[in-house]
KEMAR-118559 format. One record per residue (C-alpha): residue number from 1; residue in one letter; x, y, z. Coordinates in steps of 0.1 Angstrom, whole numbers, plus 5000, padded with zeros to 4 digits. Each point is the difference from the previous one (the first is absolute). Layout:
BEGIN
nr; rest; xx; yy; zz
NUM; A; X; Y; Z
...
This chain:
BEGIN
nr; rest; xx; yy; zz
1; X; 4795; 5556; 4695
2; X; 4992; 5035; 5022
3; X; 5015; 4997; 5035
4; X; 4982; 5013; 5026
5; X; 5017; 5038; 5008
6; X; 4988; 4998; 5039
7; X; 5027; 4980; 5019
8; X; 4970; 4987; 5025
9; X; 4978; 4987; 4966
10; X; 5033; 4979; 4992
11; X; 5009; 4985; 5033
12; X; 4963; 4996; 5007
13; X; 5002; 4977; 4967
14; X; 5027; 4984; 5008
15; X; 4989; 4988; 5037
16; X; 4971; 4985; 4980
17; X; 5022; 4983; 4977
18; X; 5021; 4987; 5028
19; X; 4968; 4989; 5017
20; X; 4991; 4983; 4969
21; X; 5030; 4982; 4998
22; X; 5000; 4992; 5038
23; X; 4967; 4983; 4991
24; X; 5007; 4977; 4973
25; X; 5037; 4991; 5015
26; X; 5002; 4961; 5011
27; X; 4996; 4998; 5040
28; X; 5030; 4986; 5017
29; X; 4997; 4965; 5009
30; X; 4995; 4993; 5035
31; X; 5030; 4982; 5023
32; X; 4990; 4967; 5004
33; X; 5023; 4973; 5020
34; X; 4988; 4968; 5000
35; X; 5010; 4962; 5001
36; X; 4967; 4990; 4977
37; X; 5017; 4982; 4966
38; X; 5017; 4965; 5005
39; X; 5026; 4993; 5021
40; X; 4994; 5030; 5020
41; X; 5006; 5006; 5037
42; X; 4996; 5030; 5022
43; X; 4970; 5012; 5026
44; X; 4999; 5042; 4997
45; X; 4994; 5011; 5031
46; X; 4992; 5040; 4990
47; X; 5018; 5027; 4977
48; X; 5010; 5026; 5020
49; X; 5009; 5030; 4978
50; X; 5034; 4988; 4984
51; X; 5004; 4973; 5020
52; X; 4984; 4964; 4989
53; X; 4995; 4977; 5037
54; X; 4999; 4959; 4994
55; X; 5012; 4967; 5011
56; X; 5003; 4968; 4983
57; X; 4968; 4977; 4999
58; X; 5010; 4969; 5021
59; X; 4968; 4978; 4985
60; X; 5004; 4961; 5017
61; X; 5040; 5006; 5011
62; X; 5004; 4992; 5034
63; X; 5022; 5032; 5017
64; X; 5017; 5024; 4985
65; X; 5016; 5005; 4962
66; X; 5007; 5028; 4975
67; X; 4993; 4991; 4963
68; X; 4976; 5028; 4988
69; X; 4992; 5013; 4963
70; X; 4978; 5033; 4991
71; X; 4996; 5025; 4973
72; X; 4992; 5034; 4995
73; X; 4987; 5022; 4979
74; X; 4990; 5034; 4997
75; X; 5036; 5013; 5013
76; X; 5011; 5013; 4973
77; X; 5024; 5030; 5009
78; X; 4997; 4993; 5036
79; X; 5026; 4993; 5026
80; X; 4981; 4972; 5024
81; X; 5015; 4985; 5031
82; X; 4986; 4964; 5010
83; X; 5003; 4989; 5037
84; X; 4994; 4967; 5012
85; X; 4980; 4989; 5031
86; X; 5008; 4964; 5004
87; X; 5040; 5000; 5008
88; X; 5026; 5009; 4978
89; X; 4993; 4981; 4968
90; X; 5026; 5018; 4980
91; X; 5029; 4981; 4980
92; X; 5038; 5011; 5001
93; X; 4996; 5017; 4966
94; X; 4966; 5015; 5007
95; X; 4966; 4990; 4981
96; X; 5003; 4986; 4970
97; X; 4979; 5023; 4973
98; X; 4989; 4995; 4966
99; X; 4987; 5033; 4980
100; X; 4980; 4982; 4972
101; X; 4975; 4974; 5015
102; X; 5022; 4975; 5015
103; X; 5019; 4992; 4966
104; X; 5040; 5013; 5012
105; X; 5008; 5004; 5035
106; X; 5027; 5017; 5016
107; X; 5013; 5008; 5038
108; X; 4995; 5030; 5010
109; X; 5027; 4999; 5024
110; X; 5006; 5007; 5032
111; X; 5003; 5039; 5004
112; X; 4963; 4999; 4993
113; X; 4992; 4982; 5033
114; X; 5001; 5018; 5033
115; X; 4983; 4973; 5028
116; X; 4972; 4984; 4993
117; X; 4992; 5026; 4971
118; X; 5014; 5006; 4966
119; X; 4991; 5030; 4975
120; X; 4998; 5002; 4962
121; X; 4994; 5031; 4974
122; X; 4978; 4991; 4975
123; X; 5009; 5009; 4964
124; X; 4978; 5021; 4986
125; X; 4988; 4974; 4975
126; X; 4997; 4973; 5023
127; X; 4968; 4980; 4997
128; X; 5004; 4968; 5018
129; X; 5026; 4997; 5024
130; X; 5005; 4967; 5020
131; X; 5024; 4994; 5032
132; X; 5008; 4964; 5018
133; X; 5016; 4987; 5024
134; X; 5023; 4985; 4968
135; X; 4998; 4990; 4968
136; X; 4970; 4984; 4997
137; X; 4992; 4964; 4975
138; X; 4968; 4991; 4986
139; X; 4988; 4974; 4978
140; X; 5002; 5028; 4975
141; X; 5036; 5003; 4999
142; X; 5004; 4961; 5001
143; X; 4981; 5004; 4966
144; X; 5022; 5024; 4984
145; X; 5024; 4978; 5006
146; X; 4993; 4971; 4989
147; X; 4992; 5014; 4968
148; X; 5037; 5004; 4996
149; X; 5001; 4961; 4990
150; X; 4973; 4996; 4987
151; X; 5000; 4969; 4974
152; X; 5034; 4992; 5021
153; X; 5000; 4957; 5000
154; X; 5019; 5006; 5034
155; X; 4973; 5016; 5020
156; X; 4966; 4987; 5006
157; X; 4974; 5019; 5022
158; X; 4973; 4979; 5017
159; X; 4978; 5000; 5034
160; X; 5006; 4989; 5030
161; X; 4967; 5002; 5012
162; X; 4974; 5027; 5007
163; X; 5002; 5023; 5031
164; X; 4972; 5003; 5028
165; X; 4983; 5030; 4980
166; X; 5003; 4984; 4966
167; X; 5034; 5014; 4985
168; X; 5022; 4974; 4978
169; X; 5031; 4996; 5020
170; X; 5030; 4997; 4971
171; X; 5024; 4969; 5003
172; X; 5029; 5003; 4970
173; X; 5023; 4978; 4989
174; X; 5032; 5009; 4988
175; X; 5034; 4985; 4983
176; X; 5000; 4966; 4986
177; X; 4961; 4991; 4993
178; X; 5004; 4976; 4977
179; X; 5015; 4964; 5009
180; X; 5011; 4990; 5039
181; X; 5025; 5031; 5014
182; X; 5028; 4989; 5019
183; X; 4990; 5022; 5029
184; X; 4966; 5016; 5011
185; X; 5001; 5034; 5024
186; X; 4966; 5012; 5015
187; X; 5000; 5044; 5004
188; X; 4974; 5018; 5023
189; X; 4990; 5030; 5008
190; X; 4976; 5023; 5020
191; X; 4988; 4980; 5021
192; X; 4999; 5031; 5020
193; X; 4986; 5024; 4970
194; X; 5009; 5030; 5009
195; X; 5041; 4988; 4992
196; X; 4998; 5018; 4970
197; X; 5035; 5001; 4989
198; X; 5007; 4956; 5001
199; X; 4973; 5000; 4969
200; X; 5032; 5024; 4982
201; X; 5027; 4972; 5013
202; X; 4975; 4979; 4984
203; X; 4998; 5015; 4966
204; X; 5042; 5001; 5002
205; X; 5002; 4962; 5007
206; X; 4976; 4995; 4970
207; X; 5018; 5024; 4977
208; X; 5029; 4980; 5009
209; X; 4988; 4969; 4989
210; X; 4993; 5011; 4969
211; X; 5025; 5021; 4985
212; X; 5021; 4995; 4974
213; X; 5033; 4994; 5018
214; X; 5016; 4971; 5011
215; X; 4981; 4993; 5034
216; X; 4964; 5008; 4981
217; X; 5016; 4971; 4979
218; X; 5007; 4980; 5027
219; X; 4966; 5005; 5018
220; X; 4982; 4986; 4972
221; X; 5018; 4969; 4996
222; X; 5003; 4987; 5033
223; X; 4976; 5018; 5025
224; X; 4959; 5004; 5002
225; X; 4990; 5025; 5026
226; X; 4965; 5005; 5010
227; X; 4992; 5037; 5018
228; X; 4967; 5011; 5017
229; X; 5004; 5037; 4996
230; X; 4971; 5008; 5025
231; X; 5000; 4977; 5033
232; X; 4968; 5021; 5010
233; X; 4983; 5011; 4971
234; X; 4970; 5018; 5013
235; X; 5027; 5020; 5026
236; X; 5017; 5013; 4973
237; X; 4969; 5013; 4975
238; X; 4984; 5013; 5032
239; X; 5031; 5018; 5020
240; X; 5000; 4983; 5030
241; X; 5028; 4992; 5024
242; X; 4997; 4966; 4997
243; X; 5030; 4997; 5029
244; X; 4983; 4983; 5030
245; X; 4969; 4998; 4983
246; X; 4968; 4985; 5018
247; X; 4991; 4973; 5005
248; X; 5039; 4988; 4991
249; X; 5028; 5017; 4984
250; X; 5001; 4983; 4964
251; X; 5038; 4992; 5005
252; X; 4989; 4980; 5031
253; X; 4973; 4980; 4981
254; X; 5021; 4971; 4995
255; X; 4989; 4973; 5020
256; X; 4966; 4983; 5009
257; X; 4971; 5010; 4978
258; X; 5008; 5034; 4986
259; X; 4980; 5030; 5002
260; X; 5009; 5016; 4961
261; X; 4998; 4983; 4968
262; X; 5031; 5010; 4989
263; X; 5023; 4987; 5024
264; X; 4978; 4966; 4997
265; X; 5005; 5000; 4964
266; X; 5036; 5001; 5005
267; X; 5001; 4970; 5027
268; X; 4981; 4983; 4978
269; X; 5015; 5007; 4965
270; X; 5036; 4999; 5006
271; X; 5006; 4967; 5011
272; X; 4978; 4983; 4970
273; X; 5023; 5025; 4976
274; X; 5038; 4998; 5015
275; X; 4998; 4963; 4992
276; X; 5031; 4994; 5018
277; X; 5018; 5028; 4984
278; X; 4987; 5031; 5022
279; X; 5042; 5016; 5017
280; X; 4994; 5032; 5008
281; X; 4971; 5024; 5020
282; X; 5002; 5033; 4998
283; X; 4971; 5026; 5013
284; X; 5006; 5034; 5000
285; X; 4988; 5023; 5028
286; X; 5013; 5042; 5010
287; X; 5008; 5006; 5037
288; X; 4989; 5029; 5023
289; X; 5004; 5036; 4990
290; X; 5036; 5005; 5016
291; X; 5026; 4995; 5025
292; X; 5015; 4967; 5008
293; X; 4992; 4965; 4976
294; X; 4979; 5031; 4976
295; X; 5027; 5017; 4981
296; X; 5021; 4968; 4988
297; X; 4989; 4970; 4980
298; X; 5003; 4974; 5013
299; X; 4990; 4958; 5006
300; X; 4981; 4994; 5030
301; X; 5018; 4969; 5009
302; X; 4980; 4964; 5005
303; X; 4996; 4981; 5034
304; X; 5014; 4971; 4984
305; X; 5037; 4996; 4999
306; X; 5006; 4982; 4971
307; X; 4974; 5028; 4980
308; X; 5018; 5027; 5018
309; X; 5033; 4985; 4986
310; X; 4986; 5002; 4961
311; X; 4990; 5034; 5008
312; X; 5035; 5013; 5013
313; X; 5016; 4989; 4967
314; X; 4978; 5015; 4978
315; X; 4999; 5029; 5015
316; X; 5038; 5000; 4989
317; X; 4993; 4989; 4970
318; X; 4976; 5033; 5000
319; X; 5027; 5026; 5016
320; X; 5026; 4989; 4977
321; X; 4983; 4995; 4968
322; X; 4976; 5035; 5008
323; X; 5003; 5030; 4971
324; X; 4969; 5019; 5004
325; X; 4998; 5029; 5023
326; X; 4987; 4989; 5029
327; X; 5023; 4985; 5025
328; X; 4996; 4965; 5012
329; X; 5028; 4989; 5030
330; X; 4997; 4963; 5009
331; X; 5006; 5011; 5037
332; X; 4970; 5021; 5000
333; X; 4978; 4970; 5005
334; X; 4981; 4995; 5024
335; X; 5007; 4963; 5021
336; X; 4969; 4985; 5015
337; X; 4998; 5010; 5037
338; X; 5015; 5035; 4998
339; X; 4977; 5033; 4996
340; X; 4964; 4993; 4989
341; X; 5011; 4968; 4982
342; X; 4988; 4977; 5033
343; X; 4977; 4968; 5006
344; X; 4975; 5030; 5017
345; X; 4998; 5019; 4966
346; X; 4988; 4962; 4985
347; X; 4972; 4995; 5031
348; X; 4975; 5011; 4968
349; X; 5003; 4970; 4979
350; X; 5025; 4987; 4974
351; X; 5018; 5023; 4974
352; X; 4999; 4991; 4965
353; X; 5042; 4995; 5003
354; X; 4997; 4977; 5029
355; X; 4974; 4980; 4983
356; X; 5019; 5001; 4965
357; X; 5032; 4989; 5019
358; X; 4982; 4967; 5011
359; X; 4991; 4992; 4960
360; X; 5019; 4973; 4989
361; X; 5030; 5006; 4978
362; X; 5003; 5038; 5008
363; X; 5033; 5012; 5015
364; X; 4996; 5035; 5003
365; X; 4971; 5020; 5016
366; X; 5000; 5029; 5008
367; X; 4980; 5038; 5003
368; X; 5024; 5028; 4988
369; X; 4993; 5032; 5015
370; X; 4997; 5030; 4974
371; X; 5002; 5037; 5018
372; X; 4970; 5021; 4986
373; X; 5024; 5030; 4996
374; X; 5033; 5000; 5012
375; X; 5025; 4971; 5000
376; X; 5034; 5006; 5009
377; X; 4999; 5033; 4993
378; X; 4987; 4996; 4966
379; X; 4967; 5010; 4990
380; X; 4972; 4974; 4990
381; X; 4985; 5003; 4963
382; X; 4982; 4979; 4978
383; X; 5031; 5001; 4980
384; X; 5019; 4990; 5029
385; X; 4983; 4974; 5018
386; X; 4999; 4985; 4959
387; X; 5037; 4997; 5003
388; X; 5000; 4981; 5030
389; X; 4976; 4978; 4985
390; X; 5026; 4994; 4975
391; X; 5029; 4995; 5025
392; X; 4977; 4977; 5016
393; X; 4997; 4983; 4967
394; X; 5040; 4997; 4999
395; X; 5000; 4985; 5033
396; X; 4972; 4976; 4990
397; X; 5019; 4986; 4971
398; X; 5037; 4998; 5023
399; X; 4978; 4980; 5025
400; X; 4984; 4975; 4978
401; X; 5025; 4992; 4975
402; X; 5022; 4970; 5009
């Protein structure tokens, strides 16, 4: 091949090739933020440069909250900030974000947030990037799981009932399944959805149950517990709040007719099941986003003395017998009458532990509260709300066994 000998022939054929190129090269992908895939939860207000404006969608709660869930893509590269219009919806550790789809999540911590806004740089291969107010979990990951024992004679997944837009709503039985137990336990959670990180307390307890070790072994020969993993189903697939939701907050919809077929289900189910058997009642909620009664877990202690009593000794049951991560303190509960924990707060309707507390037979009732992020000074993971799941489990088996 003959180069051209005029240097203006060879850089005029090179700007064309350049042009060429320029032509046929893929066109970057647009920045798009959005809530629109299941589960999500954000109103964009406007994109402003750099800088991404939003607030949490409220939906049917009744005042303020701050669970929220959004993606974006088209960032790659970029350094965004994100500033909130609603309040300060931020956690102690920051947003939680995942970098593929919502499969792994992460906190991004607290250096990120400064206010009501946080910012993130964008790898430069980042396709789908997600943020939330926590850890979110879905019927999807509720799945995965229960894959895990699959074929297991110990664990048997059924339905409660259907929710108001048509979803099954998962009951599973766990332990001792074949033959009368010597003891059966009833485990909620979400029946405020967005209290993402009980379902992964939830997933601990059953783990627990299960193993191979001594108190798996245990489980199975002396205990059947029921769990109803979503309390509001339709909350959690959709992203709402869920916490004073209208027309009635679903951990309020215990008494009188009932406004949600799951909490129905329940008051109907569980005393034709527990056949006289039915000890403990657990439901698992998360608190605020920080400060007082948010950062700890705790037991929010019963109205009734002699329930309150039960619940004081297994929470030292809990404290002492407690390896996992996350600190528990028996002292940290909360006694009925102090802080929110008040006859006011119950004005709604009845809670699902003051109506379990009234079955006959049961003992203990109680709702543990699970920070979203931060308890004790520990951070809150999947993995470590798991391992309080299993503490609970120790705790369980100290409690019930004669």
């Amino acid at each position: 091949m003959t180069w051209p000998t005029d240097a203006s022939l060879w850089l005029a054929g090179l700007g064309v090739a350049l042009c060429l190129l320029a032509t046929h090269a893929p066109a970057a992908e647009p920045l798009a933020v959005d809530a629109d895939f299941p589960g999500g939860n954000a109103l964009i207000e406007k994109v402003q440069g750099d800088e991404v404006f939003l607030r949490q969608d409220l939906r049917d709660t009744a005042g303020p909250w701050f669970w929220w869930h959004f993606r974006v893509r088209g960032a790659a590269g970029r350094a965004l900030t994100f500033r909130f219009t609603d309040g300060n919806v931020l956690g102690v550790r920051g947003p939680a974000v995942s970098a593929d789809g919502g499969q792994t999540w992460a906190w991004l911590g607290a250096a990120a947030v400064k206010g009501t806004r946080f910012a993130y740089a964008f790898p430069a291969d980042a396709t789908d990037v997600r943020f939330c107010f926590a850890m979110p979990y879905f019927e999807a990951n509720l799945k995965a799981f229960l894959a895990r024992w699959e074929g297991n004679p110990n664990v048997k997944a059924a339905t409660l009932c259907k929710s108001r837009k048509g979803r099954e709503v998962e009951r599973l039985h766990v332990g001792k399944l074949a033959g009368a137990p010597d003891h059966r336990i009833l485990v909620t959670a979400r029946h405020h959805c967005c209290e993402c990180m009980a379902s992964y307390a939830m997933e601990g307890l059953i783990e627990a149950m299960l193993a191979d070790i001594d108190d798996g072994r245990w489980f199975r020969g002396h205990v059947e517990a029921m769990l109803v993993p979503f309390a509001d189903k339709d909350g959690v697939e959709d992203g709402d709040q869920g916490k004073n939701r209208k027309p009635r907050d679903h951990n309020r919809d215990y008494e009188g007719e009932g406004v949600y077929p799951e909490t129905r289900a329940i008051r109907d189910l569980v005393p034709k099941w527990s056949d006289g058997r039915l000890t403990i009642a657990l439901d698992l909620h998360c608190p605020h986003i920080r400060g007082p009664h948010n950062e700890i877990i705790y037991i929010v202690g019963a109205e009734d003395p002699a329930i309150w009593q039960q619940q004081c000794a297994f929470g030292k049951l809990l404290e002492a017998l407690r390896t996992g991560p996350l600190p528990y303190r028996a002292s940290d509960n909360l006694p009925f009458g102090q802080a929110w924990n008040t006859g006011r707060n119950y004005s709604g309707g009845k809670s699902f532990s003051r109506w379990a507390g009234e079955q006959p037979g049961v003992r203990l009732a109680a709702s543990i509260e699970i920070p979203y992020a931060n308890a004790g000074g520990q951070a809150v993971t999947p993995d470590a709300a798991r391992a309080f799941g299993h503490d609970l489990a120790k705790a369980i088996r100290r409690y019930l066994e004669p």
